[in-house]
C-alpha positions as CSV (number, residue, x, y, z in Angstrom):
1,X,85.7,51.8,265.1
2,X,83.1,52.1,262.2
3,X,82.5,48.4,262.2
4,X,81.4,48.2,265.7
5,X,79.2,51.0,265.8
6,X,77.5,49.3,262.6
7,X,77.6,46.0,264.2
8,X,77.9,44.5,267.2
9,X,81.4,42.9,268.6
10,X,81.5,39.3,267.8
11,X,79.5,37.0,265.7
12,X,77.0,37.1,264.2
13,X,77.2,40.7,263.0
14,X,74.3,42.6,264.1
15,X,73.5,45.7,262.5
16,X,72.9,48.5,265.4
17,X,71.2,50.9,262.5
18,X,68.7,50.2,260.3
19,X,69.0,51.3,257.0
20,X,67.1,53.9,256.8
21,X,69.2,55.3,260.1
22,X,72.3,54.4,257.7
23,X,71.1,56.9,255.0
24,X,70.2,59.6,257.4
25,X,74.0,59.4,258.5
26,X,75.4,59.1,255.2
27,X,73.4,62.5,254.0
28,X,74.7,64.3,257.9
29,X,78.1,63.1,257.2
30,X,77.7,64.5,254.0
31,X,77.0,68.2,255.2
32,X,79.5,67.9,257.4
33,X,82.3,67.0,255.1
34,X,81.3,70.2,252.8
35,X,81.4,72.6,255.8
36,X,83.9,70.5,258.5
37,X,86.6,73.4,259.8
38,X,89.5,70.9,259.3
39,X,90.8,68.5,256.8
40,X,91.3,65.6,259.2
41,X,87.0,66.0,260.3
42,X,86.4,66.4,256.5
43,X,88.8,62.9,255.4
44,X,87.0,61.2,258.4
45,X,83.3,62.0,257.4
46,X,84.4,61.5,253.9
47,X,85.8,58.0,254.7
48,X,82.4,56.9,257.2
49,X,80.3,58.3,254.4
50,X,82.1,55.7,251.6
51,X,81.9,52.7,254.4
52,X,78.4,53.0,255.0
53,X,77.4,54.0,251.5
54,X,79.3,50.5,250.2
55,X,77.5,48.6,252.9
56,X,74.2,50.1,251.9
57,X,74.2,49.0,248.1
């Protein structure tokens, strides 16, 4: 589901945020993994946070 909210479906890939959008998601995932009420929100943001950090660098 990550992928194609970061791109579009099919080819070529299109990315549907810019990279500056990217960072501002990777620092809100970020607060919410420190303050998420449940493991399984924190693992998710956690996860999202890594997949759009790798694509970033």
């Amino acid at each position: 589901m990550l992928n194609e909210l970061l791109y579009g479906s099919g080819e070529p890939r299109l990315p549907l945020l810019t990279g500056d959008e990217a960072r501002a998601l990777v620092i809100l995932l970020g607060a919410l993994e420190e303050v998420a009420p449940s493991e399984g929100v924190r693992l998710a943001a956690g996860d999202m946070r890594f997949r759009i950090g790798s694509r970033l660098a």
